[in-house]
Steps between C-alpha positions, in 0.01 A plus 500: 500500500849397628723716549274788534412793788156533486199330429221638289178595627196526394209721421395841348745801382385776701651756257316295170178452684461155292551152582873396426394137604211274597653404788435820743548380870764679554671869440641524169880597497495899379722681299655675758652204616857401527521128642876515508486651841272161606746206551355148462596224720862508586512149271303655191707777502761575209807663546608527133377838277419230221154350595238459257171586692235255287172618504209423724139347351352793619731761315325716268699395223601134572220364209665750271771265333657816314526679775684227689730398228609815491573570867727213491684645211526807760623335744740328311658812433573557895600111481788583255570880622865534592496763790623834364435448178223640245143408573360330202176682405183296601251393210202711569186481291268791381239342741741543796588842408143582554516373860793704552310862318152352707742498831622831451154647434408466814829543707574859304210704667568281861813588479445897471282485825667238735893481419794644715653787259842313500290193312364799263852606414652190420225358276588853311823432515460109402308620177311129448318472236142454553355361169735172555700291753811613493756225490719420777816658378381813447383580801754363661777692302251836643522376820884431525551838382295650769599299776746260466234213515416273266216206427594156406275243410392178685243221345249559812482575875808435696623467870420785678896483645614485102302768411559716813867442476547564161331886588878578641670411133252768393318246326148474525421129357165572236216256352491602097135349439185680562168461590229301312302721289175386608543633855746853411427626890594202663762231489615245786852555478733769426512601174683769282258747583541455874933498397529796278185734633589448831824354591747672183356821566585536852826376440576776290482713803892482641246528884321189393795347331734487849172414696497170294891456564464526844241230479683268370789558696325463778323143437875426422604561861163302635587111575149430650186415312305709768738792472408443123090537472535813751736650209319388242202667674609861534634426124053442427437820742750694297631403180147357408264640657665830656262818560616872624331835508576798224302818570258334775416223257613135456664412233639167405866405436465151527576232178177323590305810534630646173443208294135504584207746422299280752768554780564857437095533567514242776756656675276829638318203660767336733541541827865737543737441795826715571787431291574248756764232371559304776161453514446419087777280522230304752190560354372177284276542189309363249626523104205389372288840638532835444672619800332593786782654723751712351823677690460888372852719493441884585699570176764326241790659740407337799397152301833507327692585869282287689516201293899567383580484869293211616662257169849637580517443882318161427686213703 
């Protein structure tokens, strides 16, 4: 798997409750997951938005030559995507919608009890359809309108500095393919669900939008690879896996969170610290769990303050 930022685990989908592999010594990778925050060895690591990710033996879908042939026509899209221009639409099949209407069957009702009101405005506002995957483009158009942010496509997982920096363009850099469709609650990578449910709809909030700016600008000011995991860690705390109280409840307003109907129920379960970010940016974890310690905001106000101020003073 050259080239690559993660290596595939293996075992049994907690949200499926079936054996994704035979294989089951170790955790399987959920779909809550996003491994771009999990640099590789400093030598495996790319620093180019154009790496093909090739699948592991133990993917769910790596026997399925169909599906295989035609996530390399995907990501030959991203390979031959001029930045800026229009996002060639993705060639989804009826079976894939399915995942996509399965997905949403069981994030809709999550979403009603467990997401920060701001998420439950913007996937209003966002309008996605829920019967198909909506293409790139479209979204992205919604988004830019909303925001000023827009999603570009890349062939697989990149860099965490490519895709952190590329947050201050307004660009958030977006896998097209998605999950196999014999596993539609789990996958071991992001995939469009994880991009478009969680990640476009938060940046159509103009909060969430600058939050991501200020990201970006700030791993652009950070020279050391240290300086870099402690960002890239309050990014997970917040960004991914952010939590913050409405009405003496939590709710979630993380990507990682919202993309999941086994995090948003996992969640009530983790252990909540202070919205402490000095102390996030320090705290290690594991990607391959559901999250045992989560950094809880006393509302979206003091999140968005907190976190605003912490990115922008960021030396």
């Amino acid at each position: 798997m050259a080239g690559s930022l993660y290596t595939f685990c293996k075992a049994m989908s907690p949200e499926s409750g079936e054996s994704a592999m035979t294989n089951q010594t170790e955790p399987l990778l959920l779909d809550h997951v996003d491994m771009r925050m999990v640099a590789g060895e400093a030598g495996e690591a790319t620093a180019d938005r154009n790496s093909i990710v090739q699948l592991d033996p133990d993917h769910p879908g790596f026997r399925d030559e169909e599906y295989r042939a035609r996530r390399n026509r995907i990501a030959q899209i991203a390979l031959e995507y001029e930045p800026g221009a229009p996002v060639p639409e993705a060639p989804y099949t009826p079976e894939e919608h399915g995942v996509w209407r399965a997905v949403w069957e069981a994030l809709a009702p999550a979403h009603q009890l467990h997401a920060c009101a701001e998420y439950l405005v913007c996937i209003s506002r966002l309008e996605l359809p829920r019967e198909r995957i909506p293409q790139m483009r479209e979204v992205s158009e919604r988004v830019e309108a909303l925001s000023g942010f827009r999603l570009e496509p890349v062939a697989g997982l990149v860099e965490p500095r490519v895709f952190l920096e590329s947050l201050a363009n307004g660009v958030f850099l977006s896998t097209q393919y998605i999950r196999h469709h014999s596993t539609p609650l789990y996958t071991p990578e992001p995939d469009v669900v994880h991009e478009i449910v969680g990640h476009a709809v938060t940046l159509a909030s103009e909060r969430f939008a600058q939050l991501n700016r200020l990201v970006g600008q700030a791993v652009r000011r950070t020279s050391s690879a240290e300086a870099l995991k402690r960002l890239a860690r309050v990014y997970w705390f917040t960004i991914e896996f952010g939590v913050l109280r409405e009405h003496g409840e939590v709710k979630a307003y993380g990507t990682g969170l919202l993309s999941s109907a086994g995090e948003l129920e996992a969640m009530h379960k983790a252990e909540l610290r202070p919205f402490d970010l000095e102390a996030a940016s320090r705290q290690e974890y594991d990607p391959t769990q559901y999250q045992p310690v989560l950094f809880c905001a006393d509302s979206i106000d003091a999140m968005y303050q907190r976190l605003r101020d912490f990115l922008v003073n960021w030396d």
